[in-house]
C-alpha positions as CSV (number, residue, x, y, z in Angstrom):
1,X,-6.8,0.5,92.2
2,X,-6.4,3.1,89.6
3,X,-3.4,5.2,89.8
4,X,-2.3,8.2,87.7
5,X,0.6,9.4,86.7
6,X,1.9,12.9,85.8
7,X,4.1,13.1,83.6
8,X,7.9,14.9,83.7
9,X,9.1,16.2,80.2
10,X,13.1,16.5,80.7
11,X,13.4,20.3,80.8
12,X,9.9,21.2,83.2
13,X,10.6,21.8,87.1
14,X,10.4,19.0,89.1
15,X,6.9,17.9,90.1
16,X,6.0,15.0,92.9
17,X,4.0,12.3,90.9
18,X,0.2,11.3,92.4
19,X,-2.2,8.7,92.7
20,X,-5.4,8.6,93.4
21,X,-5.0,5.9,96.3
22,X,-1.7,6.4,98.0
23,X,0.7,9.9,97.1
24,X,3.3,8.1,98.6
25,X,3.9,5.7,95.9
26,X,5.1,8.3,93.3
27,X,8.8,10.3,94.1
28,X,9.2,13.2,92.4
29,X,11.6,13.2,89.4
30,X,14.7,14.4,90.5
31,X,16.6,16.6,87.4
32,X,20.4,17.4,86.5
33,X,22.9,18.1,84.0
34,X,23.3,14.7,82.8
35,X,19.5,14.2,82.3
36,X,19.4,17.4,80.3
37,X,22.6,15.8,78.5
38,X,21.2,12.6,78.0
39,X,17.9,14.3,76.4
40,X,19.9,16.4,74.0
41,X,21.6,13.6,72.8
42,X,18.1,11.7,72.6
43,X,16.7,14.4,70.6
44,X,19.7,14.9,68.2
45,X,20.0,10.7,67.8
46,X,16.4,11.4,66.3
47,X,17.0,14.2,63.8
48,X,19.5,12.7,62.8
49,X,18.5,9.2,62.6
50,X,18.1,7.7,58.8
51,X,15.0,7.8,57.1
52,X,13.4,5.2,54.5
53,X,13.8,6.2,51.1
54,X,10.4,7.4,49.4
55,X,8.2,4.5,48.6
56,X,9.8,1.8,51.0
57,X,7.5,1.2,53.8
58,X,9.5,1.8,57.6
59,X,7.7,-1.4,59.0
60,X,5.7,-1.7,62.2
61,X,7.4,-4.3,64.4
62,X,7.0,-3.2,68.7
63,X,10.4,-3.6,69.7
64,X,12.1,-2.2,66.9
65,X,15.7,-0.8,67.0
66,X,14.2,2.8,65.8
67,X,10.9,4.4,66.0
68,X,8.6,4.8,63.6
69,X,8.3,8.6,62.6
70,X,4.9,9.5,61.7
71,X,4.8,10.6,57.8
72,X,3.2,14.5,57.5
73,X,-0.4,15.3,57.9
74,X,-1.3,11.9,57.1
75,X,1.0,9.9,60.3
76,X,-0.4,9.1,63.1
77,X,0.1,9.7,66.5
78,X,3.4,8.0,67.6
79,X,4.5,6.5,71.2
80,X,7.9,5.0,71.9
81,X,8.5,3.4,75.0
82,X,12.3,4.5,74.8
83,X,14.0,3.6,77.8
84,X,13.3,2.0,81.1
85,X,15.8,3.0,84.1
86,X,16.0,1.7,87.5
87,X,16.7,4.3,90.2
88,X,16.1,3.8,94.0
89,X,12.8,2.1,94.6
90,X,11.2,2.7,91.5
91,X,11.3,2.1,87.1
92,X,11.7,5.6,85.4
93,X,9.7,5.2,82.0
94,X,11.0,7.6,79.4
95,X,8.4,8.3,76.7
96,X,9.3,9.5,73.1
97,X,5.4,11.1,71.1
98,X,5.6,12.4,68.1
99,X,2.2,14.4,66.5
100,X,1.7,13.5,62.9
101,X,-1.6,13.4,63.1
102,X,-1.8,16.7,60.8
103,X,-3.6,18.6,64.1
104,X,-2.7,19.6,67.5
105,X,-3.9,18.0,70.4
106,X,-5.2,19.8,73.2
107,X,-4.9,17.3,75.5
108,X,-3.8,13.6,75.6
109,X,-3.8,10.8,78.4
110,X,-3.8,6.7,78.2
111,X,-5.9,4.2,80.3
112,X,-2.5,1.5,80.5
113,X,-1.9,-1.4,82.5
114,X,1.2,-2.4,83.5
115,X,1.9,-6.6,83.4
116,X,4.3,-8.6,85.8
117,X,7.3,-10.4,84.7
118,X,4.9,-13.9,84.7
119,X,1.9,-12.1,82.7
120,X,-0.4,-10.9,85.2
121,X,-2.2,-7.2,85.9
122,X,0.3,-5.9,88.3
123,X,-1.3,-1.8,88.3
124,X,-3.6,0.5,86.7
125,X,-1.9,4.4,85.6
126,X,-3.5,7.2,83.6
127,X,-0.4,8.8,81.7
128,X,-0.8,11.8,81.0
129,X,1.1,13.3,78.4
130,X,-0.5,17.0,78.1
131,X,-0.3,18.9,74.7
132,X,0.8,17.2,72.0
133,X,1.4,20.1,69.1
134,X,1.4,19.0,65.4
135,X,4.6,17.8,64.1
136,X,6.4,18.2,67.3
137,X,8.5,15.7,69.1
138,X,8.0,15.9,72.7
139,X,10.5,13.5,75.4
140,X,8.3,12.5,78.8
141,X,9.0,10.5,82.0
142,X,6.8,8.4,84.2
143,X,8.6,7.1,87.6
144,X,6.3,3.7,89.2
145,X,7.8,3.6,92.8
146,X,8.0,0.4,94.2
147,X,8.1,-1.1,90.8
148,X,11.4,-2.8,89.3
149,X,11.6,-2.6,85.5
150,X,12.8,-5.8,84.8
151,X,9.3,-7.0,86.8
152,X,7.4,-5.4,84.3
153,X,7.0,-7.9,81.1
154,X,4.3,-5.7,79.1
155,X,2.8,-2.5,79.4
156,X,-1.1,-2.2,77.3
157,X,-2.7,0.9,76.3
158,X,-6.4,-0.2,77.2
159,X,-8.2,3.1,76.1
160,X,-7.9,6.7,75.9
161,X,-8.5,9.2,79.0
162,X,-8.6,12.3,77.7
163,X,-8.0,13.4,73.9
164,X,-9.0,16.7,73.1
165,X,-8.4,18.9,69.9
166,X,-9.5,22.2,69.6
167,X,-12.7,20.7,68.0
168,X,-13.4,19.5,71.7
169,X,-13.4,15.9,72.6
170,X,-12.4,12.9,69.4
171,X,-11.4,9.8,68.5
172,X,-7.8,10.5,66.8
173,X,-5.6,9.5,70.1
174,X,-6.6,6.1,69.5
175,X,-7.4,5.6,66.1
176,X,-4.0,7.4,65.2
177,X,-1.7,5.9,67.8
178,X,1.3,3.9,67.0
179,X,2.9,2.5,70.1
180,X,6.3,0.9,70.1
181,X,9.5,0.0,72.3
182,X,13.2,0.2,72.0
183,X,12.9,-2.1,75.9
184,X,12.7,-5.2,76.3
185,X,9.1,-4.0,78.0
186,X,6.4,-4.8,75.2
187,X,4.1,-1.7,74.7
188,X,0.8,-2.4,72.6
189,X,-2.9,-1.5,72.2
């Protein structure tokens, strides 16, 4: 069963989430002050966060206490998994991407698969994260209903949905992504 998954950036309306299978299984993500709050103070914690000095290298461990901004034109493309909330019935995924791929991207969506707590497939999603514009920081959210997120041990980026530049289709989603977590949830390629 392959499922998708629309994604709900912090400040857009609220949308209901779908899957190809079973609408039910996605709530829609429900919005307030403290959300807005808490995404300000997200945003700000990564402005603000220190930088590694020219010429010392920022490492590249998934898990790491601080993401890994993308360097200029010649980054990549890169994904923090940077929080995972239970609300009622369901794990809220909060997603941190950062363009520093040098171009923008059209339009960008992952092929993941989401692992139990004991290792095994547990689902299928398509996240879709929309535009990604250069050098921009963009916060999403993806709620699994029915899901707990201390059940969920890994989630794997297995291949690309969509990428589009203004080229058309490419390659750069993949080739440039940099996927880590601030969770205990390991996120990979």
């Amino acid at each position: 069963m392959q499922s998708i998954v629309i994604p709900k950036s912090v400040s857009a309306p609220s949308k209901t989430m779908r899957t190809r299978n079973d609408a039910s299984l996605y709530r829609p993500v429900k919005h307030s002050l403290s959300a807005a709050m808490a995404a300000l103070a997200l945003f700000a914690g990564l402005c603000n966060a220190p930088r590694p000095a020219s010429g010392q290298d920022a490492g590249g461990s998934t898990g790491g206490s601080q993401m890994q901004r993308p360097a200029g034109g010649s980054g990549g493309l890169g994904l923090e998994l940077n929080n995972a909330v239970d609300e009622t019935g369901l794990c809220r995924l909060s997603y941190v991407a950062v363009n520093g791929t040098g171009e923008p991207l059209e339009k960008v969506s992952y092929d993941v698969v989401v692992f139990d707590g004991e290792g095994r497939v547990s689902s299928f999603l398509v996240l879709q994260f929309g535009q990604l514009p250069e050098g921009k920081t963009k916060v999403v959210q993806f709620d699994l209903a029915d899901q707990p997120c201390s059940g969920i041990s890994r989630i794997l980026v297995n291949d690309v949905s969509e990428c589009e530049t203004a080229a058309g289709s490419a390659t750069i989603c993949m080739d440039a992504l940099q996927p880590t977590s601030r969770t205990t949830i390991k996120f990979d390629t």
